[in-house]
C-alpha positions as CSV (number, residue, x, y, z in Angstrom):
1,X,32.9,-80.3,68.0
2,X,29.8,-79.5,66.0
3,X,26.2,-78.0,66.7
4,X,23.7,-80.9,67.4
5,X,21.3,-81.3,64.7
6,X,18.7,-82.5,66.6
7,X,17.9,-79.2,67.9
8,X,17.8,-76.7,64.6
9,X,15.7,-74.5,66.8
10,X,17.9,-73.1,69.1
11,X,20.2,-69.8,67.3
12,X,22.4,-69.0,70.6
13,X,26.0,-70.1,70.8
14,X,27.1,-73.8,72.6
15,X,28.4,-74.1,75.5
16,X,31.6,-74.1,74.2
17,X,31.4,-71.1,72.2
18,X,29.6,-69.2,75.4
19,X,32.9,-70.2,77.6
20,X,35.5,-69.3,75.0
21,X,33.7,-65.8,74.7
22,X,33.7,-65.3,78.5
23,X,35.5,-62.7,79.9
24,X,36.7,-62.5,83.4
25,X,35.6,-58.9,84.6
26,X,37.6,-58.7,87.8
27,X,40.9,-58.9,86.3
28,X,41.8,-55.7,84.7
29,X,45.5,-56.0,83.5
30,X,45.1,-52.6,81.7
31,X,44.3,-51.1,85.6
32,X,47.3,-50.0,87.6
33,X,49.2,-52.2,89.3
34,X,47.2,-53.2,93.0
35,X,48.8,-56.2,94.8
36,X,47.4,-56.7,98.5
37,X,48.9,-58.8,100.9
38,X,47.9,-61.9,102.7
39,X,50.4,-62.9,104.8
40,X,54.7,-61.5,105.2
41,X,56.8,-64.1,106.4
42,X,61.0,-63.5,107.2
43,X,62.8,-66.9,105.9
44,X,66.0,-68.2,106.5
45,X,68.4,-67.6,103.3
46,X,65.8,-66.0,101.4
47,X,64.5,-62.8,103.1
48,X,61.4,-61.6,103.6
49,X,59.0,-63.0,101.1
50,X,55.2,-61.2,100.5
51,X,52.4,-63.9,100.0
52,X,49.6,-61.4,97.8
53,X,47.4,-61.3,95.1
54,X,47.3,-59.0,92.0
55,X,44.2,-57.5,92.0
56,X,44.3,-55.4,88.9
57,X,47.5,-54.9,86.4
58,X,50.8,-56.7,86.2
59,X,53.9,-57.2,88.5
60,X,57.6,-57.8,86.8
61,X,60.7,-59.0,88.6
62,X,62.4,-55.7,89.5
63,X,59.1,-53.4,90.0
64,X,60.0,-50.7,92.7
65,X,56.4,-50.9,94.7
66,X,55.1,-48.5,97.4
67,X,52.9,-50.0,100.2
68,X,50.1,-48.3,101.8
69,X,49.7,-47.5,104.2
70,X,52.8,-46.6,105.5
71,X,54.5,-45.6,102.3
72,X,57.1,-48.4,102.5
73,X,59.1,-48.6,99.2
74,X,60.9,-52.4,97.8
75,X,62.3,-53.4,95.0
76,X,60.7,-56.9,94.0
77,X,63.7,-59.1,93.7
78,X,62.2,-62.8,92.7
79,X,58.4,-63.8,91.9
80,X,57.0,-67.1,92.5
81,X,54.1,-69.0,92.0
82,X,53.4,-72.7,93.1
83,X,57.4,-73.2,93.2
84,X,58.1,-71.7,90.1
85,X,59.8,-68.8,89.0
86,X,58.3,-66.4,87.5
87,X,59.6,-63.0,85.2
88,X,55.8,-61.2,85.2
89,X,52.5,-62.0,87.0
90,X,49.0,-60.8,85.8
91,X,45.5,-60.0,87.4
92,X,44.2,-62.6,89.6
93,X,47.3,-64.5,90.3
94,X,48.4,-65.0,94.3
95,X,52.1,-64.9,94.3
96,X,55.2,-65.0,96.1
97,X,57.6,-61.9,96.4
98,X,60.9,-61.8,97.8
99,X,61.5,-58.1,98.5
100,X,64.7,-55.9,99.1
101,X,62.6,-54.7,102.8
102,X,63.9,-56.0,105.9
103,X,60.5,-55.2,108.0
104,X,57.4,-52.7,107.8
105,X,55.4,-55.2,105.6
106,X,52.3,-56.5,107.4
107,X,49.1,-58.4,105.6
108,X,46.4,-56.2,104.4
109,X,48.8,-53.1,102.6
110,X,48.3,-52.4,99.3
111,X,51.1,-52.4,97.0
112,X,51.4,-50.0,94.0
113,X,54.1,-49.2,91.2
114,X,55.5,-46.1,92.3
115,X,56.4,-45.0,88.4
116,X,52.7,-45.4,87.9
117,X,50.8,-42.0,88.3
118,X,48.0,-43.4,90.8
119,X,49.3,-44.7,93.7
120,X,47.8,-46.6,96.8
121,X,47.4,-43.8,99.5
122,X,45.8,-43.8,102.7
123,X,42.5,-42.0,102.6
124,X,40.2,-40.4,105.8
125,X,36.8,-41.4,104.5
126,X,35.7,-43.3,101.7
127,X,31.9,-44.8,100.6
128,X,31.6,-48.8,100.7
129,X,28.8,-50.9,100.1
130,X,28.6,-53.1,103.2
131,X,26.2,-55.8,104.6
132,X,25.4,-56.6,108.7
133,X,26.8,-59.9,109.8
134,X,26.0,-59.3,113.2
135,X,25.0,-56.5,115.2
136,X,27.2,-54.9,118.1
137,X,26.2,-55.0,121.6
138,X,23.6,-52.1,121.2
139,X,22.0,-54.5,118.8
140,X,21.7,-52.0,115.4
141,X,24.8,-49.6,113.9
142,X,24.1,-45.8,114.2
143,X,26.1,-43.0,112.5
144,X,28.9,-42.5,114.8
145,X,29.3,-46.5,115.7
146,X,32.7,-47.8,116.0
147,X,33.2,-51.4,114.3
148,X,35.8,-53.6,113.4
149,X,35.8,-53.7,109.3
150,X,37.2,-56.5,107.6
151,X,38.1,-56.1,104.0
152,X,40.1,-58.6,102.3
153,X,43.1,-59.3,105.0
154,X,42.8,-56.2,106.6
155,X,40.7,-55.6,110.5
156,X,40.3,-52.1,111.0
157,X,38.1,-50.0,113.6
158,X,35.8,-47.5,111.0
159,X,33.4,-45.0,112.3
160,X,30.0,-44.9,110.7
161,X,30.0,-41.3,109.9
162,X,26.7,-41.3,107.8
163,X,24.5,-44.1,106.0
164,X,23.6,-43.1,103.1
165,X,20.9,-45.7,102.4
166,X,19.6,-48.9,102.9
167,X,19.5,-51.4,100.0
168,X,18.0,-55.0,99.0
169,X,20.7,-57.7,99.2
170,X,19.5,-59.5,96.2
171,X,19.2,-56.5,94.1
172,X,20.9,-53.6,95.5
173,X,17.8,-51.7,94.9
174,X,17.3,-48.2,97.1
175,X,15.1,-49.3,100.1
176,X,15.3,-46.5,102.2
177,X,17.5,-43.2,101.8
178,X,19.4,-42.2,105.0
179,X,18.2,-44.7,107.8
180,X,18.6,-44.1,111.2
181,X,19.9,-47.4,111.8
182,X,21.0,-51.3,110.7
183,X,20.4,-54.3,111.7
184,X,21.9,-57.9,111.3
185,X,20.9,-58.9,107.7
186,X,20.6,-55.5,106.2
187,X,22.4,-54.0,103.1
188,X,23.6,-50.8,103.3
189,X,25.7,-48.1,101.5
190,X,27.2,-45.7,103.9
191,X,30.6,-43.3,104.7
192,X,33.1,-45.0,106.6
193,X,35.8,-42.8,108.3
């Protein structure tokens, strides 16, 4: 493949060239180990096997992982993607995992390395940047509003506890610092408890 000479104008790479230098800035294999779950199923002959995707870092037949929350510890015994075995799994890649646990595993944990130094741990509060799909019976969210949160698998009840400030979805621009309320549509970056 060779640069087209019927445009000796243009200096910037082909598209070739731009795709081979692309970099996929999700996956972080240098990250700790994150795997979250999607589903847990219990089969016949096998055992329990944990459908999840690494999110960041890498997962070897044999890891000992913690799940959060909970705090569930399993040995990894067998990984599998699309019907093949597998001896290591990076960033990005939805595998299967037969693991040493006969219950306790449920979708939406978060599993961790427990040799690793940083591991998945429940936390009380935490900042997320969050947009309105619909509003709640009251019609706009106010600090102290219940909701249902869904983040990847997961459904949890969070309480607003303070919104910090109201952004453009486009952009994330500051629109307004420390609304009183939201409503369907807007963007937001707020305290979730």
């Amino acid at each position: 493949l060779s640069r087209s000479e019927s445009m000796p104008w243009y200096c910037g790479p082909t598209l070739v060239e731009a795709l081979d230098d692309a970099v996929a800035s999700h996956f972080k294999p240098e990250r700790p180990l994150r795997v979250l779950l999607q589903e847990v199923m219990k089969i016949v002959g096998t055992g329990l096997v944990a459908v999840g995707r690494i999110a960041t870092g890498s997962l070897r037949k044999g890891s000992v992982l913690e799940f959060a929350p909970g705090r569930l510890n399993c040995q990894v015994l067998a990984i599998s993607k699309h019907h093949e075995e597998l001896e290591c799994a990076g960033s990005g890649d939805v595998v299967n995992m037969t693991v040493d646990i006969d219950g306790g595993l449920r979708a939406g944990m978060v599993g961790a390395m427990i040799e690793e130094d940083c591991p998945a741990r429940e936390c009380s509060s935490f900042v997320a940047q969050v947009i309105v799909l619909a509003a709640p019976k009251s019609g706009e969210i106010t600090p102290d509003s219940v909701l249902w949160v869904q983040c990847h698998m997961a459904q949890v009840p969070c309480a607003f506890e303070d919104l910090v400030s109201r952004t453009d979805r486009c952009t994330g621009q500051v629109l307004e610092m420390k609304p009183s309320c939201l409503r369907p549509g807007d963007a937001a970056v707020l305290r979730l408890r």
